[in-house]
C-alpha positions in Angstrom: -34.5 -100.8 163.5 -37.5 -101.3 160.5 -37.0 -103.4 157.6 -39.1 -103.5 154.6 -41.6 -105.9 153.6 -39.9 -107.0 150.7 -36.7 -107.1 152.8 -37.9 -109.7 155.5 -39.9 -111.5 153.2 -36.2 -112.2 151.4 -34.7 -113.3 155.0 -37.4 -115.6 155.7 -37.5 -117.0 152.5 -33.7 -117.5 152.4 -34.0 -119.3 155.9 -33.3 -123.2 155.5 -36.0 -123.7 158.7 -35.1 -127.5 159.2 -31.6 -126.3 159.5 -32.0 -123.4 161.9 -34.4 -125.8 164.8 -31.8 -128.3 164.1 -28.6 -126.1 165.3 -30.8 -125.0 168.0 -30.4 -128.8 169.2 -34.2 -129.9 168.2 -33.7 -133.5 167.0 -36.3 -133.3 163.7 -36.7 -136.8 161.9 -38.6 -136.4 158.9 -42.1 -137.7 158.3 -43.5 -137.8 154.7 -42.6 -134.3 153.5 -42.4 -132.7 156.9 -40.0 -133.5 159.6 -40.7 -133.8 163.8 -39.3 -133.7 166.5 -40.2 -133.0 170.7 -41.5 -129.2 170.9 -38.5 -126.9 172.4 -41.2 -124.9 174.3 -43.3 -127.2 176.3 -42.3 -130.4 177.7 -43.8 -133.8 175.9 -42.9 -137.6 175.3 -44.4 -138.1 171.9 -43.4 -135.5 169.5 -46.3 -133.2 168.1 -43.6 -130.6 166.8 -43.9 -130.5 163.2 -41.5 -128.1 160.1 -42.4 -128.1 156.7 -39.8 -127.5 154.9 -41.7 -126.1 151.7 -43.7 -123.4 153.7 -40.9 -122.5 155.9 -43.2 -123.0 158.9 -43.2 -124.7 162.3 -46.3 -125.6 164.4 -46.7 -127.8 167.4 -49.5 -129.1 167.7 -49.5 -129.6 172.0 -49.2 -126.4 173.0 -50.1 -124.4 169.2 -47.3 -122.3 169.0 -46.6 -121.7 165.0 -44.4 -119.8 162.8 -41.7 -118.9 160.2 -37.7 -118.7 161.0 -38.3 -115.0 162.4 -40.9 -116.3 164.7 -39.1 -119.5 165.9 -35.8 -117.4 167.2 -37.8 -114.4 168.9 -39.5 -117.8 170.8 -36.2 -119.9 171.3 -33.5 -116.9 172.2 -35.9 -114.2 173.5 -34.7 -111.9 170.6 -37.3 -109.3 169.3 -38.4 -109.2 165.9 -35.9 -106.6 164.6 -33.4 -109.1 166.0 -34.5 -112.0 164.7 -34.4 -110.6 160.9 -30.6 -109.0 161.3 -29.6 -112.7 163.1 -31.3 -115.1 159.9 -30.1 -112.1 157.5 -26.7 -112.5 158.9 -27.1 -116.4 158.6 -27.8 -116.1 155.4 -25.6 -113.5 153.9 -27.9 -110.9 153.3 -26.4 -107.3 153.7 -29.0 -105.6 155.8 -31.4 -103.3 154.4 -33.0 -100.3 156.8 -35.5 -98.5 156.1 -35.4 -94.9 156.8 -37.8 -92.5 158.0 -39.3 -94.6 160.9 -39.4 -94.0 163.9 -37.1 -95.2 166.4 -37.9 -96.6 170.0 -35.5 -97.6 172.5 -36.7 -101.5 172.6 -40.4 -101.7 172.7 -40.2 -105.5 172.4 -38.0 -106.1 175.4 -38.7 -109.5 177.4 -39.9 -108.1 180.3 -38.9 -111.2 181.9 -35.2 -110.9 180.3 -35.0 -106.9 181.9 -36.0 -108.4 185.1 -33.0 -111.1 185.5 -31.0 -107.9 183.9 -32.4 -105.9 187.0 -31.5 -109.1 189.9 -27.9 -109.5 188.4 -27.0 -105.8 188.6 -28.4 -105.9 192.0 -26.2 -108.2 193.1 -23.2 -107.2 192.1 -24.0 -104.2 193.3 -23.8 -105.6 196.6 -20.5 -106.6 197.1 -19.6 -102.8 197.6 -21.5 -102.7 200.5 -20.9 -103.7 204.0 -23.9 -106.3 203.1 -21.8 -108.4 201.0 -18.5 -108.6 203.0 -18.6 -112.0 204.1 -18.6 -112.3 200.4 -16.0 -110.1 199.4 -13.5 -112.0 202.2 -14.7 -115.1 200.7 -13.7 -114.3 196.9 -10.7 -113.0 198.7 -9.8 -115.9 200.4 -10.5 -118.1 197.4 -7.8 -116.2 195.5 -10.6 -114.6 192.9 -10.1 -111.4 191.5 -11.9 -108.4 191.6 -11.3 -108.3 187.7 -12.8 -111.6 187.4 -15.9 -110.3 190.0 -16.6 -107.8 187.2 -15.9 -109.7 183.9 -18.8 -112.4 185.7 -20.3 -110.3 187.2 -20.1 -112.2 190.6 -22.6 -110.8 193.2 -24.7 -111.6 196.8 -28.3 -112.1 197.5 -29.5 -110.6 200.1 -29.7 -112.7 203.3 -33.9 -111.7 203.7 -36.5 -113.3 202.6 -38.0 -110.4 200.4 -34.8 -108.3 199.8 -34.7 -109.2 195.9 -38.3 -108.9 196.0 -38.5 -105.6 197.1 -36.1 -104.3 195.2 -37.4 -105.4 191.9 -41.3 -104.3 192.8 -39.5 -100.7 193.5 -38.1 -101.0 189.3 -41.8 -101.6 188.6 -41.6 -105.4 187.9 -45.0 -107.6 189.1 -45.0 -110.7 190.8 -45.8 -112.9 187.5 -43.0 -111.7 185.9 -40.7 -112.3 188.9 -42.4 -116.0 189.3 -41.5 -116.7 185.7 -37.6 -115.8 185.8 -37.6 -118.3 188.9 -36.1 -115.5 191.5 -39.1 -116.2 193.9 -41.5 -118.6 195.3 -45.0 -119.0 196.8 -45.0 -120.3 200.6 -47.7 -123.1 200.3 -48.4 -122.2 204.2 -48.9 -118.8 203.9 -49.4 -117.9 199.9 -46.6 -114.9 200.6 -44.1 -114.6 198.0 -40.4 -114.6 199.5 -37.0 -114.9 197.3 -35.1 -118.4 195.9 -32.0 -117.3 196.5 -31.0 -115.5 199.9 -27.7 -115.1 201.2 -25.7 -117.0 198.6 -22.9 -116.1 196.4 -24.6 -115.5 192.7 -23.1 -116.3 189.7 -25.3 -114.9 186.8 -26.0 -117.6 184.1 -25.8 -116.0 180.3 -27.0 -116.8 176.6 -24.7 -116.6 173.8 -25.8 -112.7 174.2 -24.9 -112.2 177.0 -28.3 -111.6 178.5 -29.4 -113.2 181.6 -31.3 -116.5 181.9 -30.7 -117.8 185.4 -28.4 -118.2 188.4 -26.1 -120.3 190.3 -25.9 -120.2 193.6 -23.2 -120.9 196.6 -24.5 -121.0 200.0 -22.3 -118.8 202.2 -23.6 -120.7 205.9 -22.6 -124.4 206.2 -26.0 -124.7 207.7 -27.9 -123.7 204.1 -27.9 -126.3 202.1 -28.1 -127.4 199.0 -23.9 -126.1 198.8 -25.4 -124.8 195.5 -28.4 -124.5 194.1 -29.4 -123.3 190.4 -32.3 -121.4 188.9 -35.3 -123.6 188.5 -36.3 -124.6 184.4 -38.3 -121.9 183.2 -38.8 -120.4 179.6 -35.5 -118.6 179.4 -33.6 -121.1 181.7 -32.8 -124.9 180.2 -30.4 -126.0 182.7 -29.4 -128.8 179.8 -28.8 -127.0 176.9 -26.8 -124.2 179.2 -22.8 -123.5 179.4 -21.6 -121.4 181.9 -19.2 -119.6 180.5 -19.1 -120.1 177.2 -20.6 -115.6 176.4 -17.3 -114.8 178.4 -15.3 -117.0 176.3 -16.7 -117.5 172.9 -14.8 -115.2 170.7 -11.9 -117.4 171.9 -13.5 -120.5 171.6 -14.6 -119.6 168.3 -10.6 -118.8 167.6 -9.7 -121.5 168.7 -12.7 -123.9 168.3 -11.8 -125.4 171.2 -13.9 -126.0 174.6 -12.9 -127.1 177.8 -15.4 -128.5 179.6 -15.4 -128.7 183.8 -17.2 -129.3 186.9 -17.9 -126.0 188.4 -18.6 -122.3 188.2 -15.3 -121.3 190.0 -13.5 -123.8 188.1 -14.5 -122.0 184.7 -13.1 -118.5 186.4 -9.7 -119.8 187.2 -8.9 -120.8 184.2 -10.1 -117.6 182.2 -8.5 -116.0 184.8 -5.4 -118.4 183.4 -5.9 -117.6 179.5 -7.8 -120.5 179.0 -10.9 -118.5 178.1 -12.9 -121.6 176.6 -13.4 -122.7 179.6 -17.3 -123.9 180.2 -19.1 -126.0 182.6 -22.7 -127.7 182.5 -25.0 -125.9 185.4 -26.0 -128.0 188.3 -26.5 -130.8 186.1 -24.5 -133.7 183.9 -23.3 -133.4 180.5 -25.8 -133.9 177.9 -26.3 -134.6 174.6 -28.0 -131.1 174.0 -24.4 -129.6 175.5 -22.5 -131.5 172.6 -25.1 -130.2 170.2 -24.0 -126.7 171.6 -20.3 -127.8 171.0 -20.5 -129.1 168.0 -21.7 -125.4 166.7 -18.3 -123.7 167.8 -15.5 -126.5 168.2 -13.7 -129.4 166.9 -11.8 -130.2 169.9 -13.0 -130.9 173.4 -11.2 -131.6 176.6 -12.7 -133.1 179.5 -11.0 -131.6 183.0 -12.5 -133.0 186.1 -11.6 -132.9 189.7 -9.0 -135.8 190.6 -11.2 -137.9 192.6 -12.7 -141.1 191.9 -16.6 -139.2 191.6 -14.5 -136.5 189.1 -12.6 -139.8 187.2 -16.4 -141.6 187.1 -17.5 -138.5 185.7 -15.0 -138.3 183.0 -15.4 -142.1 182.4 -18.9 -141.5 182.2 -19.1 -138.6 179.8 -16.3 -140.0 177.1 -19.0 -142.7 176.2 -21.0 -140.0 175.7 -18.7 -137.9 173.4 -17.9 -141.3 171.1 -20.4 -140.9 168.9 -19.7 -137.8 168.5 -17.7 -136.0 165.8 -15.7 -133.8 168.2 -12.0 -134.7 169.0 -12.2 -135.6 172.7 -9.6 -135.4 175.6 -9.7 -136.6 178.6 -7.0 -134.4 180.9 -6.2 -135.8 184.6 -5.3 -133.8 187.9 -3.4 -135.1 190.7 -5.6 -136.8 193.2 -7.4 -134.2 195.2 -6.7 -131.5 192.8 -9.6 -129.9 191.1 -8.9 -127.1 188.0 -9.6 -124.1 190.6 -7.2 -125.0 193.0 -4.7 -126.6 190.9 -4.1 -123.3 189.2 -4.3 -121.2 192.0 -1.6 -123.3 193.9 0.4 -123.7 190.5 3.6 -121.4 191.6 3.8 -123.1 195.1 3.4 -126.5 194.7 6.7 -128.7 194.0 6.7 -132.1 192.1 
């Protein structure tokens, strides 16, 4: 898609920058006619990230990364330029404008690093229709999922090698670096061979608001692999803390409803959008943040907290109200039975007798 000159010159200038790096949960305190804040794209204690306002432009001035609204959201949500200008254009009520008589590509500017998570989700799910993933299969089985729900989150299984993923993503012409940066392999510090993070585990593919790939959680299928799950590590396109599982799947719902319902786990979040209650979300392998309330506060008024009943779910809940009172959400807190957690006490709901 091209734009004119004249066209994204009218999008940028339209863009209110402090207000577009704020929603993207960048806390921005001003400073004289400027405003700063920690960078969003390299890690740092004292903030060097500075927005003016005036100019429209951001520049940090740790790691010298610099631009205008356009340039900030192809950096912070992976989008390519053409993106960029429709998503501020839409933000700020500008019809778009296309120029005709370009040429048209099919995505030059694809992440390359974006295609390869694309690539390692498809493969996975690919795999439960093979006799590979059946120990898989007989587990979603047995755990009451359905195959509607596989799809819809595109539920899959690692291969249980140490270079299956690997392999399969050098054969789609993807290098090494590119693989290293997504987080789907490691180096061995013994032997400097690359070999995959994730190998025989269930895989639950970790999306942006577009429904693009960022990361992976993980459920070990042997009781001898441990951690029970393990996450993608924090790279460029994964920030475990300003994450929500779930909320791609659900968000025209939550946005209906501007409602979220926040829980523990990734199976948790499938039951109950499995149950109609499609804003459903859950932090991935870590606590809730501040940075996950900054994501809430963009789509709801109204937040319920629904942890397992157990004293480490009811210390959780405890825990995270104090963290929603300064907050202006309305905020739940909803109890299950002891032992209960929101997967299994919907999945038991037409048996069980109070």
């Amino acid at each position: 898609m091209q734009f004119s000159k004249n066209f994204i010159r009218q999008v940028a200038d339209a863009t209110d920058i402090v207000d577009l790096i704020s929603d993207h949960g960048v806390t921005l305190k001003r400073a004289g006619s400027s405003y700063k804040g920690l960078c969003p794209f390299h890690s740092e204690k004292t903030p060097s990230f500075n927005v003016n306002p005036e100019r429209g432009f951001f520049h940090c001035f740790g790691c010298s990364v610099s631009g205008d609204g356009i340039k900030f959201l192809m950096q912070y949500d992976r989008l390519s330029f053409s993106e960029a200008v429709e998503e501020l254009a839409k933000r700020a009520g500008i019809p778009l404008e296309i120029q005709s008589g370009g040429p048209r590509s099919s995505n030059p500017e694809e992440d390359r690093g974006l295609h390869c998570l694309k690539e390692a989700a498809a493969f996975y799910s690919e795999k439960l229709s093979v006799p590979e993933g059946e120990n898989a299969v007989k587990y979603l089985q047995q755990r009451g999922v359905p195959e509607s729900m596989w799809k819809q989150f595109q539920i899959g299984i690692s291969p249980d090698e140490w270079q299956g993923t690997l392999n399969y993503l050098q054969k789609k012409n993807i290098s090494l670096s590119e693989m290293s940066k997504t987080g789907l392999i490691k180096v061995s510090e013994k032997s400097a061979r690359h070999y995959d993070t994730f190998r025989g585990r269930l895989m639950f593919p970790v999306k942006d608001v577009r429904g693009r790939c960022i990361g992976f959680g993980a459920r070990a299928m042997k009781p001898e692999d441990k951690p029970k799950y393990l996450n993608s590590p924090e790279t460029s396109y994964y920030r475990k803390s300003q994450v929500l599982y779930g909320l791609h799947e659900g968000l025209t719902s939550i946005r209906k409803k501007r409602r979220l319902i926040f829980v523990e786990g990734y199976l948790d979040v499938i039951r109950l959008h499995e149950n109609g209650f499609t804003e459903a979300v859950a932090p991935c392998g870590t606590a809730l943040t501040q940075e996950h309330l900054k994501i809430a506060l963009r789509y709801a008024d109204t937040v319920i907290l629904l942890f397992d009943g157990d004293s480490a779910g009811n210390n959780a809940a405890l825990r995270h109200a104090h963290l929603l009172l300064p907050v202006a959400l309305e905020s739940y807190i909803l109890t299950l039975p002891e032992g209960e957690d929101p997967d299994t006490f919907l999945f038991y709901k037409d048996k069980r007798k109070f």
